[in-house]
N, C-alpha and C positions, 0 to 999 in steps of 0.2 A: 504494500500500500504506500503512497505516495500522497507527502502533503503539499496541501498548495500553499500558496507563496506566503498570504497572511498567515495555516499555520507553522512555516517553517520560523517566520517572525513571533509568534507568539512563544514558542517553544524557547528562541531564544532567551525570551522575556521573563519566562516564569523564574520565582524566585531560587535564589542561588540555594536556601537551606530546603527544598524541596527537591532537588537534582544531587546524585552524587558526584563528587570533585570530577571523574574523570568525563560525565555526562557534560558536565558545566562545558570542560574543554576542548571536548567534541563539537559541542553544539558552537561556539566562539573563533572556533578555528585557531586555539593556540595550544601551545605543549601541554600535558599536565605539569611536567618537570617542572614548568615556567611559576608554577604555582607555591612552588617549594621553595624552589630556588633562594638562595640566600647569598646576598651579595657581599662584598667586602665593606665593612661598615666603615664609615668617611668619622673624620672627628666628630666628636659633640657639640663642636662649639659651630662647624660649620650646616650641622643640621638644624640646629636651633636658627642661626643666624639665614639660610634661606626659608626655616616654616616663618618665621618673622616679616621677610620680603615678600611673600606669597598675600601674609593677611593684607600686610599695606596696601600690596597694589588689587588685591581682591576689592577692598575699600576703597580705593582711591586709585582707579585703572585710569588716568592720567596723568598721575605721579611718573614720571621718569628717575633718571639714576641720581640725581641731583637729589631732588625732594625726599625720594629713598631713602637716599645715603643723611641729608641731614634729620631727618624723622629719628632717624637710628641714634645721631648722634643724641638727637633734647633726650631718648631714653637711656642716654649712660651708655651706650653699644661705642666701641672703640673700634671704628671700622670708618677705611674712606673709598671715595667712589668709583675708585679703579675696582675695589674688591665686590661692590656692587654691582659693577657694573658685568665685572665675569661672573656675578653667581647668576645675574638676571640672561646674561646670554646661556648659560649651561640652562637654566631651566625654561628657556623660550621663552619669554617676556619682555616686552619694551611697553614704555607710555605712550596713549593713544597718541598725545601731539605732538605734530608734525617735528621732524629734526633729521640732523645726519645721522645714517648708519643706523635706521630703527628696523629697517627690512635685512634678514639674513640668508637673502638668495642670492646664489650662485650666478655672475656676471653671464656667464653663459648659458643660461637658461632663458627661456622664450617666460614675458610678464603678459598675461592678458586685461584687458582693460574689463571698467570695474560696470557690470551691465546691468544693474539694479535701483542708480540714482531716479529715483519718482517715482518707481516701480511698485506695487504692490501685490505678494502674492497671493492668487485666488480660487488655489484649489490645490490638494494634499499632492504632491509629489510636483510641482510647480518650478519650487526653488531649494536647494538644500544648501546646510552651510557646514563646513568640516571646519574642525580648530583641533590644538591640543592644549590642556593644559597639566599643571605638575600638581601631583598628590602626596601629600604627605604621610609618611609612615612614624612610626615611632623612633627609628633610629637611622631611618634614611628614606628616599623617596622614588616613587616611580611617576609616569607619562599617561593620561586618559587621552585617547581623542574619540569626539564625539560626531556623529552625522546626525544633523537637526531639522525636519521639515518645517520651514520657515510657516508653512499657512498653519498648521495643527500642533506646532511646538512638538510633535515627534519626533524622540530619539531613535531613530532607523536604526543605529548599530553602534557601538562603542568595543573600544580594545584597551587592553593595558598591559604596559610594557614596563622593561626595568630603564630605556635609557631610546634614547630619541632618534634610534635610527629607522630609518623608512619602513621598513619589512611591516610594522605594528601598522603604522596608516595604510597601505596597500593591500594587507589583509582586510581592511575596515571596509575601503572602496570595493573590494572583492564579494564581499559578502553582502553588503550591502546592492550592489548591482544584481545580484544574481535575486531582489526580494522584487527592486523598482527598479524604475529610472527619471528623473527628475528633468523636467526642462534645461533647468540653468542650474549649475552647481557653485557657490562662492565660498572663495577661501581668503586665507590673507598671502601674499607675496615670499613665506617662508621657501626655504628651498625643499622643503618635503613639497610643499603644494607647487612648485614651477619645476619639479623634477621631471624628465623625460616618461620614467616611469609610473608617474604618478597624471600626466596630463594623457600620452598615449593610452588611458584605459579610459579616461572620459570620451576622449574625441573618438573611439574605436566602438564606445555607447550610444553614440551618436547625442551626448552633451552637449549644449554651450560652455564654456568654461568663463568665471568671471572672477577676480581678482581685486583685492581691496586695494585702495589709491596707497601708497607708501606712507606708514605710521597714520592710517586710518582705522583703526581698531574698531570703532562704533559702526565702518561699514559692513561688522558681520556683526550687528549691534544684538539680534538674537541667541547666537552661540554664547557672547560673551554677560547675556543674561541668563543663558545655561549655568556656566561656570560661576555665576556668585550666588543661584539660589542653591546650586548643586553643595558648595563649599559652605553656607551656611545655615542648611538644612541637611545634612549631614556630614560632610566631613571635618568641619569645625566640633562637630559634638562627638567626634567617636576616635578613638587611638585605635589608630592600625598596629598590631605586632609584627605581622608578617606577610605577604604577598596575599596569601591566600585569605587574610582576614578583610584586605583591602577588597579583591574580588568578591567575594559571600556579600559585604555589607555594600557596594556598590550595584551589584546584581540586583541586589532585592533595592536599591532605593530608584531604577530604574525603572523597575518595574512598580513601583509604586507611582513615580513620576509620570508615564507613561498611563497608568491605568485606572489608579485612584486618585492622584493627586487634580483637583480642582484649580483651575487659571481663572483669575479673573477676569484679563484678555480674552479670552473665550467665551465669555458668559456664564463661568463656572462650568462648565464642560472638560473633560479629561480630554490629551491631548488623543487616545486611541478614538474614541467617540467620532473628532473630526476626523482623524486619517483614516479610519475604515467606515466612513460614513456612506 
């Protein structure tokens, strides 16, 4: 028997503590291994010192490395903004306003322009928006990226990795392709999103590809209202121990997100409601 596409999607969806570990990894398309996995733990002072950058610019996703770095200083933190400035490049992060060096793509990589200024989208698989952002663990950290249906705030697919190389986003795009395929897909100009490999699977989907303006972060202004209710409706409330405690309590607040959680945007309606409407 063979399911269809909604429910290969919902299977994904169900919660993490109702699936066993190795069903979860199946179903996500990544290792089990990957769940175990235990990385070489970084100092203490420098995990503290990025979950600390993460809150600010959670709060305050206009803040640059400047603002950053001096926030740190009024709290007693002994750090200046060269050091902020590499933690904020290792965990993908810059401030929405505009400046040099806020885009981390690759000069040789094809930028597409940004196809959604006045645009509204008006109907489930219309527009999607990919990002990544950095999750904090208890003694070090991993990589969410998320695929978001702009009209119904549907999270289509999410992956989590230990460290920012491609493989994790193009499983994302992978999976996610084989559920839909969206009109327009927008990202921001990082070089995971202007990578060969990463644009050749949209434009082979028969995609638009569209591309936020450099240090426009509000032009995926949905995703990144992903990432602060996601961070402080639960990830701000819960201590990750290990990979696998990150995955279970992510899993399930997806699927909360997706299925119970009420939007006011919506009309109080769950964002499945509209996308499988």
């Amino acid at each position: 028997m063979s399911l269809s596409r909604a429910g290969r999607l919902a299977l994904v969806e169900w919660e993490a503590a109702e699936l066993s570990l190795s069903m979860q990894a199946e179903l996500l398309s990544v290792s089990r291994s990957s769940l175990y996995y235990q990385p070489v733990l970084p100092a203490a002072q420098e995990v503290a010192l990025k979950h600390r950058i993460d809150e600010l610019y959670t709060a305050y996703p206009f803040y640059g490395s400047r603002r950053i770095t001096a926030s740190l200083q009024q709290e007693g933190v002994t750090v200046n903004r060269k050091l902020v400035q590499r933690h904020m490049r290792e965990m993908g992060i810059a401030g929405i306003a505009p400046g040099p060096n806020l885009s981390q793509r690759r000069k040789d990589h094809i930028v597409y322009p940004y196809l959604l200024r006045g645009v509204t989208s008006l109907y489930p698989n219309h527009i999607w928006g990919i990002d990544i952002t950095y999750i904090r663990l208890r003694k070090h950290w991993m990589y969410l990226v998320a695929i978001l249906d702009w009209y119904s705030r549907y999270v289509v697919n999410w992956q989590l990795e230990h460290t920012l190389d491609i493989d994790f986003v193009l499983v994302s795009v992978d999976a996610a392709l084989a559920v839909n395929r969206p009109t327009i897909w927008n990202s921001d100009q990082g070089s995971h999103f202007t990578s060969p490999h990463y644009t050749q699977r949209l434009l082979a989907a028969g995609v638009q590809i569209s591309m936020d303006g450099k240090g426009r972060a509000l032009d995926n202004i949905f995703t990144e209202r992903l990432w602060r209710t996601l961070k402080y409706e639960e990830v701000y409330l819960h201590e990750y121990n290990t990979p696998r405690d990150a995955f279970q309590r992510l899993g399930a607040y997806f699927h909360f997100y997706n299925h119970q959680r009420l939007h006011q945007s919506l009309a109080y309606r769950t964002p499945a409601e509209l996308y499988f409407a």
